[in-house]
C-alpha angles and dihedrals in degrees: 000000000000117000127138126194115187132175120198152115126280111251096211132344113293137257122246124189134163122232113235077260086057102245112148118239127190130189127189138144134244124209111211130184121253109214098256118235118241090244089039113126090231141304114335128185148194134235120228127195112223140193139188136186134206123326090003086054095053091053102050083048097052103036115026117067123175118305098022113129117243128185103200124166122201144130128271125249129190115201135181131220144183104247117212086253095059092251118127115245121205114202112185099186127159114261102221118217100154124046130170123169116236129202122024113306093245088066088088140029120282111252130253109268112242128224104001091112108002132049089352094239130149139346133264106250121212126236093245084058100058101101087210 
């Protein structure tokens, strides 16, 4: 089984793209605490790599700006590619297929909007609009 639930803050706005197809693609990455050990020298976290495809993508874009807390379930993927340089890369990142905000929207800075002046690209949504 392969399955992977995280719950963390966004370490900066995403990234939304569109394939050559047109299906939207966001990327982004989630900071989540590590328990700390009695003898630990204070909080320490991971970084996840996330991605996010379509209507899902969109979402996250519009409506999630760093440091706001996410809760995304997925499955991870580990993919190869041909650097510039001839060497061979290796990226392992979670495939979301599940969001859900936590905490109050004004925890965190509001995102970026994208496309009103640059690129032209989705909409904002309105909170009423989100279906979760």
């Amino acid at each position: 089984m392969n399955l992977v639930i995280l719950k963390g803050r966004l370490t900066k706005d995403s990234e939304i793209r569109y394939t050559q197809s047109g299906k939207a693609v966001a990327t982004f990455t989630i900071a989540t605490d590590k328990r700390m050990a009695q003898n630990s020298q204070g909080p320490t976290a991971d970084f996840h790599n996330c991605i996010a495809w379509e209507k899902l993508a969109e979402t996250i874009s519009n409506n999630a700006g760093k440091g706001r807390e996410l809760l995304v379930k997925g499955h991870l993927q580990t993919r190869s590619y041909d650097a510039q340089d001839g060497s061979k890369r290796y990226v392992t990142e979670v495939v979301v297929t599940y969001m859900e905000f936590c905490g109050k929207k004004s925890d965190a800075p509001a995102p970026a909007k994208a496309g009103t002046a640059a690129g032209g690209f989705g909409q904002p949504v309105d909170d009423e609009e989100i279906p979760f």
